[in-house]
ZAPA-422006 format. One record per residue (C-alpha): x, y, z; residue in one letter. Coordinates in Angstrom, 3 decimals. Layout:
! residues N
ATOM        u        v        w vexkol
ATOM        X        Y        Z      a
...
This chain:
! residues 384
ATOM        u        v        w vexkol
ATOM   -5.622  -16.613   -4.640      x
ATOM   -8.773  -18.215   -5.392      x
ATOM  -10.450  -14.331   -5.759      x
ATOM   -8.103  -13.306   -7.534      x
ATOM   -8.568  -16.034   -9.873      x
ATOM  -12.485  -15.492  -10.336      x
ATOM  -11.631  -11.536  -10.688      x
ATOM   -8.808  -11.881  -13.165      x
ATOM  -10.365  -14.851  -15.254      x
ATOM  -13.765  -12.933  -15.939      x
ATOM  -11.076   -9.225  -16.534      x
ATOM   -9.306  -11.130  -18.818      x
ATOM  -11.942  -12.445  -20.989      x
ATOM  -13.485   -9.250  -21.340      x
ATOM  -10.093   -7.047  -22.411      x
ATOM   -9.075  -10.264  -25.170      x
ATOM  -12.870   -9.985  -26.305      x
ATOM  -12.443   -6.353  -26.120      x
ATOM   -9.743   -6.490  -28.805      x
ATOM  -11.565   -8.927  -30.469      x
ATOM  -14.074   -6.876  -31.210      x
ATOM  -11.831   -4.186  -32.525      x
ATOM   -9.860   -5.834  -35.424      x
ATOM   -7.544   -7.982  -33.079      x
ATOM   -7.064  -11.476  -33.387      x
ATOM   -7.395  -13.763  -30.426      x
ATOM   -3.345  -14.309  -31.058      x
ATOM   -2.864  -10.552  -30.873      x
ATOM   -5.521   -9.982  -28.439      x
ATOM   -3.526  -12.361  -25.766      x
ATOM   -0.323  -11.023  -26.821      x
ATOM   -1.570   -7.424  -25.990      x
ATOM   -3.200   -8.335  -22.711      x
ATOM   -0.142  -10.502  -21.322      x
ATOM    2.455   -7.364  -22.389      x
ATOM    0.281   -5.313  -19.865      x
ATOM    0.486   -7.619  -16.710      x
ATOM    4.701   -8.052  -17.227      x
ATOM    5.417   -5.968  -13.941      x
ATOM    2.427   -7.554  -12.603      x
ATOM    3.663   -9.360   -9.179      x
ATOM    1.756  -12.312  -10.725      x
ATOM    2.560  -11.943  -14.069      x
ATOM    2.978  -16.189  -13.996      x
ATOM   -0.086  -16.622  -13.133      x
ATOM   -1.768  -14.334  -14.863      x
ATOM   -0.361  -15.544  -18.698      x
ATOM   -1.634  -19.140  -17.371      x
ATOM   -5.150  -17.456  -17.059      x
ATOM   -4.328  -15.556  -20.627      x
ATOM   -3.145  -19.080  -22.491      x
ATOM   -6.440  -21.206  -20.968      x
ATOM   -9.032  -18.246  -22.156      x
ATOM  -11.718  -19.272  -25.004      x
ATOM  -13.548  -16.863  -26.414      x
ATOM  -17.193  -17.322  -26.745      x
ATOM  -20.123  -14.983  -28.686      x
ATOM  -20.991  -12.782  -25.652      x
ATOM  -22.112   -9.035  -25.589      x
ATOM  -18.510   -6.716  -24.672      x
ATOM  -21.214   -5.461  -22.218      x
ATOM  -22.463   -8.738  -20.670      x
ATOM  -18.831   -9.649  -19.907      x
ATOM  -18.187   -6.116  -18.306      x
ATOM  -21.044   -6.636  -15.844      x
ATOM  -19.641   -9.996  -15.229      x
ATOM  -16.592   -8.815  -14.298      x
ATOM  -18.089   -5.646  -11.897      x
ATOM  -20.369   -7.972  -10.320      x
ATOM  -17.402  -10.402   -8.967      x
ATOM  -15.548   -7.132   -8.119      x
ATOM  -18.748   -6.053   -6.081      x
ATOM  -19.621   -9.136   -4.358      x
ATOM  -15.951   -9.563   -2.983      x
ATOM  -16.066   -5.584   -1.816      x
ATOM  -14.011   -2.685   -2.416      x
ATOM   -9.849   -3.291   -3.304      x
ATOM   -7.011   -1.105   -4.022      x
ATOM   -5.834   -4.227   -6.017      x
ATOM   -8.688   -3.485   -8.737      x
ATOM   -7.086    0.078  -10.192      x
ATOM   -4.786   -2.765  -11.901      x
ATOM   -7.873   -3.328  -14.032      x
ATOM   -8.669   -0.245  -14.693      x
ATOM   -4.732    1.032  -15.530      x
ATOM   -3.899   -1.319  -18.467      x
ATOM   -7.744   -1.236  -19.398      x
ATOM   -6.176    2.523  -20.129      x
ATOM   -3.609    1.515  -21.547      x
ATOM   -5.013   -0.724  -23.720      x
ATOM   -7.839    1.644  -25.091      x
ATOM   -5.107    4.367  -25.607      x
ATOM   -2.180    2.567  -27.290      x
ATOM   -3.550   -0.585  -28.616      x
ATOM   -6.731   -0.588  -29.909      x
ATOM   -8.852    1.986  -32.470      x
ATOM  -11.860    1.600  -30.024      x
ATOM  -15.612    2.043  -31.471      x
ATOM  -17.685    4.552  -29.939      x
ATOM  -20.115    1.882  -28.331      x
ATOM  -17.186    0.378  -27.199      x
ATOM  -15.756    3.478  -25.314      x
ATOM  -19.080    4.067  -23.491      x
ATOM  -18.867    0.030  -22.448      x
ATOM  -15.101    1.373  -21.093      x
ATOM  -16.091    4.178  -19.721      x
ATOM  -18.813    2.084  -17.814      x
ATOM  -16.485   -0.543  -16.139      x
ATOM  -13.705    2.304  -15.033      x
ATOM  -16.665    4.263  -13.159      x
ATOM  -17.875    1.205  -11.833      x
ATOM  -14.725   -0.123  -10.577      x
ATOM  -14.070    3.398   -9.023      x
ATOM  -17.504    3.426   -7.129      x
ATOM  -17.247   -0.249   -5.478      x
ATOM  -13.907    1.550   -4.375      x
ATOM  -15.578    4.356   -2.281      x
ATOM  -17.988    1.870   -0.239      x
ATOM  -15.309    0.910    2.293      x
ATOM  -17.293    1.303    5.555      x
ATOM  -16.104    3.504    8.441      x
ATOM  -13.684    1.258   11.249      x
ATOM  -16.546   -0.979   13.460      x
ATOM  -17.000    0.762   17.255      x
ATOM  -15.178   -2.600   18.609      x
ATOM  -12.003   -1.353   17.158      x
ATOM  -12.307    2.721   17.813      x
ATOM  -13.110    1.248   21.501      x
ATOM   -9.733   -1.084   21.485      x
ATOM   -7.884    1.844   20.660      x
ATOM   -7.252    2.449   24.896      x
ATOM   -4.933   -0.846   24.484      x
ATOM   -2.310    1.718   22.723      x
ATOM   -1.353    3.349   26.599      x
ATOM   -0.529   -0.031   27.207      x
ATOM    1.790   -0.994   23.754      x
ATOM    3.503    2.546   24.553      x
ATOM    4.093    1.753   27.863      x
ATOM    5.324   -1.795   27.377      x
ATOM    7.649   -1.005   24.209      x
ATOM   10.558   -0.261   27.340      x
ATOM   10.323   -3.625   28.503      x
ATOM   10.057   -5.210   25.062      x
ATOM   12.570   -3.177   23.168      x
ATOM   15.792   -5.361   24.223      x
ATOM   14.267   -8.609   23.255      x
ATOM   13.058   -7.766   19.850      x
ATOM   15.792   -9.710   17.209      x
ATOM   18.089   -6.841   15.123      x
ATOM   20.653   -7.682   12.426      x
ATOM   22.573   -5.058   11.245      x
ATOM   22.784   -4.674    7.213      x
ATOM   21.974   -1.250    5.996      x
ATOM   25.090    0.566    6.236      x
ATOM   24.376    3.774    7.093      x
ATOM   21.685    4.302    4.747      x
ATOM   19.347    7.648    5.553      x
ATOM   15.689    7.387    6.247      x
ATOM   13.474   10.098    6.982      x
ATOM   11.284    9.875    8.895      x
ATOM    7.269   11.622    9.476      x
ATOM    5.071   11.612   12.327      x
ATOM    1.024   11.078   12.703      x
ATOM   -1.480   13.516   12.493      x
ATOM   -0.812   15.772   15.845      x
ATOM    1.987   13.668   16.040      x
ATOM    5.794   15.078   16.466      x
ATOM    9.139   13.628   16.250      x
ATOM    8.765   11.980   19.901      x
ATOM    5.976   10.211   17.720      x
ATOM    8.718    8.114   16.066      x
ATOM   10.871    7.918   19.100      x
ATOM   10.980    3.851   18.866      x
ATOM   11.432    3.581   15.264      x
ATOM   13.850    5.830   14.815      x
ATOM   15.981    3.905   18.190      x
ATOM   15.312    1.158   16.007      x
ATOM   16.443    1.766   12.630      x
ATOM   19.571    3.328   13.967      x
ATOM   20.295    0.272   16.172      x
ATOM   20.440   -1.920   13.214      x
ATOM   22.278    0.233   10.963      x
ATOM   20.177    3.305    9.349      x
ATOM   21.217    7.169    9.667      x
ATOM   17.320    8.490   10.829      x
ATOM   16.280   11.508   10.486      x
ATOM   13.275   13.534   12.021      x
ATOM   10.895   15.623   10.138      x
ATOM   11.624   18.865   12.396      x
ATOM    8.192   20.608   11.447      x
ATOM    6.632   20.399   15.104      x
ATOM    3.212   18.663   14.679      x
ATOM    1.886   17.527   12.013      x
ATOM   -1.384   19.266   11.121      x
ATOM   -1.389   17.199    7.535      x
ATOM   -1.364   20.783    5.978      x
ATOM   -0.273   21.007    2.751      x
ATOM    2.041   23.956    3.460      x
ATOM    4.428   21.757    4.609      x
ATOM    5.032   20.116    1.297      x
ATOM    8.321   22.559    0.460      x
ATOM   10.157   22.580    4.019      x
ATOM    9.851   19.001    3.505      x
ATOM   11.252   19.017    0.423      x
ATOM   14.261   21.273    1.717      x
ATOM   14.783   18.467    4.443      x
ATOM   15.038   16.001    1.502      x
ATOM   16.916   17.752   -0.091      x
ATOM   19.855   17.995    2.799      x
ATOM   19.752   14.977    3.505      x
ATOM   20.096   13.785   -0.587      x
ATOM   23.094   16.255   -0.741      x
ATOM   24.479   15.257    2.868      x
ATOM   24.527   11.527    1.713      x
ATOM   25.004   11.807   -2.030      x
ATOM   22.311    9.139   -2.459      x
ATOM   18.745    8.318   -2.205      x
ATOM   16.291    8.707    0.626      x
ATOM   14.037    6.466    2.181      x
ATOM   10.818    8.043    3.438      x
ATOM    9.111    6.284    6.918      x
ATOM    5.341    7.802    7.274      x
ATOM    3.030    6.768   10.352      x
ATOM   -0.530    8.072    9.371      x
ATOM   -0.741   11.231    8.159      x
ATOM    3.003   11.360    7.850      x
ATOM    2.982    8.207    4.944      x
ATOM    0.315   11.135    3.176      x
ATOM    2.968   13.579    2.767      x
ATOM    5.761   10.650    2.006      x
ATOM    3.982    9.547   -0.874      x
ATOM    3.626   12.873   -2.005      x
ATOM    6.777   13.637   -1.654      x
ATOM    7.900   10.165   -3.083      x
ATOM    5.656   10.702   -6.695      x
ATOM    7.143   14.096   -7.375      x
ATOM   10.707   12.944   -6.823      x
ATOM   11.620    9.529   -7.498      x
ATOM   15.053   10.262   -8.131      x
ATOM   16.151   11.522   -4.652      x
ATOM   13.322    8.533   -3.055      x
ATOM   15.398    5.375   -2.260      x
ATOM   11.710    4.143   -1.262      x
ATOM    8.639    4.682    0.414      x
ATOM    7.167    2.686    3.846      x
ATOM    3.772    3.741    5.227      x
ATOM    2.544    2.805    8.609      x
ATOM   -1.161    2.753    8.972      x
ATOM   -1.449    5.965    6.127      x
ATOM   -4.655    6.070    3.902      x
ATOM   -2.673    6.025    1.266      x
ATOM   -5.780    6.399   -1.387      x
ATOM   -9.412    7.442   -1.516      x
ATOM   -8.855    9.907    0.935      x
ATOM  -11.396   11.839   -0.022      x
ATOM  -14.817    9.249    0.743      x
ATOM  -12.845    7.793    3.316      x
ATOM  -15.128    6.847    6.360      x
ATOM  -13.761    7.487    9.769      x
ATOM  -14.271    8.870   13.698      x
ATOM  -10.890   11.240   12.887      x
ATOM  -13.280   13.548   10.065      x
ATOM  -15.115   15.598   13.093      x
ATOM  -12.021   16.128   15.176      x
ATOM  -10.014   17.278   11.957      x
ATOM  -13.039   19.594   10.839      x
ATOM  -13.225   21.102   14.053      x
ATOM   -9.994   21.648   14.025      x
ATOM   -9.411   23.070   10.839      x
ATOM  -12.685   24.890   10.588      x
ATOM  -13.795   23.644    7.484      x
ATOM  -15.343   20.454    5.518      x
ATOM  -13.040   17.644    4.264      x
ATOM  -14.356   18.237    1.230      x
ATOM  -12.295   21.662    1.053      x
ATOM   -9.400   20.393    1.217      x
ATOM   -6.580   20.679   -1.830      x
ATOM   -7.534   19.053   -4.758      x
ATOM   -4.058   18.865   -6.093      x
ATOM   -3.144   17.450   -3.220      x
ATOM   -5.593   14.541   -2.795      x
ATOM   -4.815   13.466   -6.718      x
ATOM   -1.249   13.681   -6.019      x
ATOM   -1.955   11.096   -3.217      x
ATOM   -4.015    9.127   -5.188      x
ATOM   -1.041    8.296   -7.969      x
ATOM    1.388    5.344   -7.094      x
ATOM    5.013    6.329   -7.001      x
ATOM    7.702    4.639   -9.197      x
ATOM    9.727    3.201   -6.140      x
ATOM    9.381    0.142   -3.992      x
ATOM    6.266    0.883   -1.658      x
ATOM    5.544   -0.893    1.681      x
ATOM    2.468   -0.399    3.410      x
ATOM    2.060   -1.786    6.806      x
ATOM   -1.632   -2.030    8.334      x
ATOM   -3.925   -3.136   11.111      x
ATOM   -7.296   -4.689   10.311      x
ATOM   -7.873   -3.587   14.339      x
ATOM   -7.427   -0.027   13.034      x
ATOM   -9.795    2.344   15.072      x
ATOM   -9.601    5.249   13.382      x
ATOM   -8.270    4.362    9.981      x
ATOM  -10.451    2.105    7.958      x
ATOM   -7.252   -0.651    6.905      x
ATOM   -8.111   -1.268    3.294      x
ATOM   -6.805    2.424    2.792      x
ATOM   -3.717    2.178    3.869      x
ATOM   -2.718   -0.592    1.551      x
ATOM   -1.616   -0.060   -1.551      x
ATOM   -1.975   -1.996   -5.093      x
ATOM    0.524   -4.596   -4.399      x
ATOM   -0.866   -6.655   -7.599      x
ATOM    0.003   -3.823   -9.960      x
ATOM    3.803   -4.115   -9.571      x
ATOM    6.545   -6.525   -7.701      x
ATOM    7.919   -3.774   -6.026      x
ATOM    4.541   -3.176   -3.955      x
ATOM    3.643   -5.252   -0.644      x
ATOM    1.359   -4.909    2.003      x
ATOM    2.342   -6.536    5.731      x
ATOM   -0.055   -7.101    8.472      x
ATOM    0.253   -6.740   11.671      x
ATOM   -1.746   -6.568   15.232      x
ATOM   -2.095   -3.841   17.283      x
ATOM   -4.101   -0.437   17.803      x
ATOM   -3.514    2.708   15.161      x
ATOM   -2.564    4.875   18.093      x
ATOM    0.330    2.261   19.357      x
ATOM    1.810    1.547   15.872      x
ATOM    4.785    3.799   16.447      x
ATOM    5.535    1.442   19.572      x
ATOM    4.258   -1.586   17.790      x
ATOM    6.944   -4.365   17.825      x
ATOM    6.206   -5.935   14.500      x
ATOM    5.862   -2.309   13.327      x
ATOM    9.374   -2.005   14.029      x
ATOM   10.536   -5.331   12.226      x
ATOM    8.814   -5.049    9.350      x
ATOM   10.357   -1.099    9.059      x
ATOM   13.431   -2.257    8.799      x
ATOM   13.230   -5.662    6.755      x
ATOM   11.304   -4.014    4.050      x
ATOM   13.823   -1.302    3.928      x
ATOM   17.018   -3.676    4.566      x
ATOM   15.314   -5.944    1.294      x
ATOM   14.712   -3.539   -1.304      x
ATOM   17.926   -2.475   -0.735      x
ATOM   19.542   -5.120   -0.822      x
ATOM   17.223   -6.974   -3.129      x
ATOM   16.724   -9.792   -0.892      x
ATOM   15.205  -11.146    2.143      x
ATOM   17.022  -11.589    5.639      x
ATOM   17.386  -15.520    5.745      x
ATOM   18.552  -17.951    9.344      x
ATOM   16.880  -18.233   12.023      x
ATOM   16.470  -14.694   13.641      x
ATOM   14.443  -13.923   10.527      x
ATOM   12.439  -17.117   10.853      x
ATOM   11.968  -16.321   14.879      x
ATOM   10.780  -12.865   13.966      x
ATOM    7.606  -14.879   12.314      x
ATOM    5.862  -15.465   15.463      x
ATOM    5.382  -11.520   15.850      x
ATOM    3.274  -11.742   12.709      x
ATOM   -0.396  -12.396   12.512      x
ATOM    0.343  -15.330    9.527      x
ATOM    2.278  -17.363   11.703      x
ATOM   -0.402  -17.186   14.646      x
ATOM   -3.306  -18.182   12.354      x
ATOM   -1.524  -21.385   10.805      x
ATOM   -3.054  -24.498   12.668      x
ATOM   -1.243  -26.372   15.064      x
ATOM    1.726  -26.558   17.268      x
ATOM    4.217  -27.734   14.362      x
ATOM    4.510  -23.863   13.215      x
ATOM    6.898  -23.434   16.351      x
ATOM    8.872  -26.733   15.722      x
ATOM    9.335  -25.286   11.973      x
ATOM   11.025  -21.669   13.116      x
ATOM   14.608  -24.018   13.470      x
ATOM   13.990  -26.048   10.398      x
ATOM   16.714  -25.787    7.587      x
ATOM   14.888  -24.406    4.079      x
């Protein structure tokens, strides 16, 4: 929180000034930044930041740089296309801008998108951890039984997407999962997954059956490349998307994304990366109106993790979960297969599971493990 009060504080001074300096009072220059963060998932917060702000005779440009150089120094964040959308917004329906203004705009918005496309390739500690995945696949028989399930989705259909040169054995566990505590799964049915863009309208078929099978919306499950096409799939039709849960995907900034998978998928496909559909790429690039989950590693060898999480700041409805574990062995990933099925059991149901199998299913998350002492155990059977 304390970044995100630093990044916020200097963002918001610069947008009030910003309005300032375009025929806005400081009244209706608050007013018009706190209407923009209302979806905001800390839209509380945020209007305590708005109400403290005093505006002082700086350059619009000095408090731009201000704000890039906090976003630099704490590195690259899917959190920060916040900033830039209701800078958009702002500039477009709210203000008459000047033309020095614009260029000052047009500076922080390029900016913002080039810290963005420094995220470093995953670290050769993690690509070599990878061989621990043999060992979660293996293990998953053993640990299945013991992992806690409460049924409360009523039959609700999920469909689900494999990895890249994945298939639908790929999503073996979470499929046995999601069916043993109440979900009608689905597989994807398309062989393996190549992440070819061809697929795109037999995938859309499948939707549709199932849509017209169940008379309601679907929820869409993607490991890896298979949360590409789901979010795809998810931004051109909200209306038949119940909601969308990635597992380890690079959901955005595909396209300078730094990792050991770009040779093998070149020399498979015979071409550069950089060939790849345009069209497509944007599409992925947009955030879908439905509840988004986006589970991650920051052990990820092959995927680097800040691009499979999404911009949980921008909207309520957005969250990211942690867990441990390889990229290879997330489809047999315990915690993989607990947050699945809570994130899709709460949005929903619009609530969280509550008692104590939900507060015993804490120590399979990386939070609980990094709280200090032994008290975290004693407070799993504490009444809330």
């Amino acid at each position: 929180m304390e970044n995100t009060e630093i990044v916020y504080s200097k963002y918001l001074r610069f947008i009030i000034s910003l309005a300032v300096n375009n025929g806005k009072t400081i009244k209706e220059a608050k007013r018009i930044a706190s209407d923009k963060f209302i979806k905001h998932a800390n839209s509380k917060f945020i209007n305590k930041l708005i109400k403290q702000i005093k505006i002082k005779e700086k350059p619009l440009t000095t408090l731009s740089n201000n704000c890039i150089a906090v976003c630099e120094e704490l590195g690259p964040n899917r959190n920060y296309i916040s900033l830039v959308y209701v800078l958009e917004e702002i500039t477009n329906n709210d203000l008459s801008i000047k033309k020095t203004d614009k260029s000052v705009v047009k500076k922080f918005n390029s900016e913002i998108t080039r810290i963005n496309t420094s995220i470093v390739s995953p670290p050769l500690y993690n690509m070599l951890l990878e061989g621990r995945s043999v060992i979660e696949w293996t293990s998953m028989a053993f640990i299945y039984p013991f992992i806690p399930k409460h049924k409360s989705s009523k039959n609700k259909p999920v469909l689900l997407m494999p990895p890249y040169l994945g298939n639908d054995y790929s999503t073996t566990f979470v499929r046995k999962y999601l069916r043993a505590v109440g979900f009608k799964t689905y597989k994807w049915e398309l062989g393996v997954n190549m992440i070819n863009s061809k697929y795109l309208p037999k995938l859309v078929e499948r939707l549709d059956e199932i849509y017209e099978k169940h008379q309601e919306k679907v929820s869409l499950v993607g490991w890896s490349g298979g949360g590409i096409f789901a979010k795809i799939i998810a931004n051109r039709y909200p209306n038949k998307v119940e909601q969308l849960v990635t597992i380890g995907s690079p959901v955005w900034g595909i396209n300078d994304m730094e990792t050991p998978l770009i040779r093998v998928i070149e020399f498979l496909r015979g071409k550069k990366l950089k060939e790849r559909n345009e069209k497509f790429i944007k599409e992925l690039e947009e955030i879908p109106e439905v509840p988004i989950t986006c589970i991650y590693t920051k052990t990820d060898g092959l995927v680097p993790w800040k691009h499979c999480m999404e911009a949980e700041y921008l909207r309520s409805d957005i969250k990211n979960i942690e867990v441990f574990g390889s990229h290879s062995g997330l489809g047999a990933n315990a915690t993989v297969l607990l947050s699945v099925a809570n994130a899709l059991n709460s949005n929903i149901q619009k609530e969280k599971t509550k008692g104590v199998i939900a507060k015993v299913e804490n120590i399979f998350y990386p939070k609980f493990w990094r709280e200090k002492g032994i008290s975290k155990f004693a407070n799993l059977f504490q009444k809330t």
